[in-house]
N, C-alpha and C positions, 0 to 999 in steps of 0.2 A: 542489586536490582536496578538501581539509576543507571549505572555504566550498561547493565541489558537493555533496556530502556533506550538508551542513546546510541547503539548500536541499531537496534531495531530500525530507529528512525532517520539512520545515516544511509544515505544511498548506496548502493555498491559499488566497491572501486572506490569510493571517494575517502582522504586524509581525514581524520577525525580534526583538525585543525582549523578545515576550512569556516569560514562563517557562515552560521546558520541564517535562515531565514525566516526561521519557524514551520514551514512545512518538510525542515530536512534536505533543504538544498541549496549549497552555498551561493553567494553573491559573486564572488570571487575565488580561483584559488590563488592560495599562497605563490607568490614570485612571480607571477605572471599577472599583468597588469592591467584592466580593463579596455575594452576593444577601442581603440581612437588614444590612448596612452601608453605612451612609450613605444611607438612605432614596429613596422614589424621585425625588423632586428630581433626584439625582445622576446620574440611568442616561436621564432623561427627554431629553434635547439627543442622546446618544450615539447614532451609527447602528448601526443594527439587524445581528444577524452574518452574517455569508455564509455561504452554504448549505454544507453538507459537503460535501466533495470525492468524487466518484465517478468513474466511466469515460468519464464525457463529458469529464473533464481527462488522460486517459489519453493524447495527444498532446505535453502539456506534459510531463510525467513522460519519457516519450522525446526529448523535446528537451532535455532536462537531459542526460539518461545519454549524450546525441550530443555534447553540447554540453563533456561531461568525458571525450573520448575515446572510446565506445564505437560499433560497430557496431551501430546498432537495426534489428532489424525485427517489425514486429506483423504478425498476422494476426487475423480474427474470423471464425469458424465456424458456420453457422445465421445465423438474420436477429434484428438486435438489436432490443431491446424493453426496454420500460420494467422495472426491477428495486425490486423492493421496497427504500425505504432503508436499511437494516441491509444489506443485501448489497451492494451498492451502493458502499455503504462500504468495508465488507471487501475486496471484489475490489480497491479501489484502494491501501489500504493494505496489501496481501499485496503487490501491483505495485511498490509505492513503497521496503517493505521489504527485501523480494528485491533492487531495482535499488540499494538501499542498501552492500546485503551485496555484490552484485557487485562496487562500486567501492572499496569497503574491505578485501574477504578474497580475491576469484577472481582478481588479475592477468590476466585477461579482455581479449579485444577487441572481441568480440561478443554480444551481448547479444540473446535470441527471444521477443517475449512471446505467447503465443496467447491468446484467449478465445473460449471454444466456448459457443456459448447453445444447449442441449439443452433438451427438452419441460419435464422437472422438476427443472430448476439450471442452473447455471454452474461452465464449467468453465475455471479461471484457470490457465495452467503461465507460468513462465518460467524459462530455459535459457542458461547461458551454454560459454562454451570455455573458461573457466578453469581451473584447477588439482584442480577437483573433490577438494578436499580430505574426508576422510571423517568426519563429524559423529559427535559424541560419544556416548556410552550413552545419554544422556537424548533424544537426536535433535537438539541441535545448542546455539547459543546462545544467550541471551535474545532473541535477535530470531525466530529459528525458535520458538522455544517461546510468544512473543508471536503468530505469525503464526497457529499453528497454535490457540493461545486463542481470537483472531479468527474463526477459521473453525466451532470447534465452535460458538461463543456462539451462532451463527445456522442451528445443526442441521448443518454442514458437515464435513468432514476436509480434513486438511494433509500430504502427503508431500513430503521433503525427504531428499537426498543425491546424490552422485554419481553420473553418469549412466553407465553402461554405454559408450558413446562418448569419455567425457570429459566435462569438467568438471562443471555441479551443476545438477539442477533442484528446482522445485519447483513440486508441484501442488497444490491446493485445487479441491473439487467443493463447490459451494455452492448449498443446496436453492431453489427460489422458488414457494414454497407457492402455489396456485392457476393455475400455469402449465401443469398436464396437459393432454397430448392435444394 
């Protein structure tokens, strides 16, 4: 469960090796030296990084959470469309986080991710049947308070808590400027 766990929260494309950060994104990769060290000589042979991860890897993220036990099912709402990268992002790593927290804190079986593409945003929930435990004063733990940073940075909001049915969701409405009408 720890190595799905660590996978989850390894970006895509990226070496299990690199250093973490804690939010799953290294500081550096291995052999290639930070930007102003070791001149460009050193970064010129090295291939180029892979794109950040968005909603188009949104299948692999649920094959993971299947793949550690859970019941996945997605749904997408409205007709999907191309997302500004900042959001993009976010929606994946609020996805990523959540299915993190599921497999570490809900005792969960089932896992619901929805995404609703509305006129002017994105609407990201996921939902499980676990223990819906009730999140702290502050609204929950570093990763909820992480998720919901993600979400403002990009003009958005994050709610988080136990679901009235049971166990815990969480939602993110996430703006995409020039998508009106």
């Amino acid at each position: 469960l720890r190595a799905t766990v660590g996978v989850l929260r390894q970006p895509a494309g990226e070496a299990t090796s690199a250093a973490p950060t804690g939010l799953g994104v290294p500081l550096a990769s291995p052999g290639v030296p930070p930007a102003g060290q070791g001149g460009r000589s050193a970064v010129l042979g090295a291939a180029p990084p892979a794109p950040a991860p968005g909603l188009a890897q949104l299948d692999d993220l649920m094959a993971m959470a299947a793949g550690a036990g859970l019941e996945v099912d997605v749904g997408v709402d409205g007709a999907a469309r191309p997302l500004p990268a900042a959001v993009d992002l976010t929606a994946y790593r609020i996805v990523q986080e959540s299915l993190t927290n599921v497999l570490r804190h809900a005792r969960a079986t089932a896992v619901a991710v929805r995404i609703g593409y509305q006129p002017d945003g994105l609407v990201v929930e996921i939902g499980d049947n676990g223990r819906g435990a009730a999140a702290g004063p502050d609204g929950g733990g570093y990763g909820l308070i992480g998720m919901r940073e993600r979400a403002t940075a990009v003009g958005g909001g994050l709610e988080a808590g136990p679901a009235p049915s049971g166990g815990f969701t969480v939602r993110a409405w996430l703006p995409t400027p020039g998508r009106r009408g």
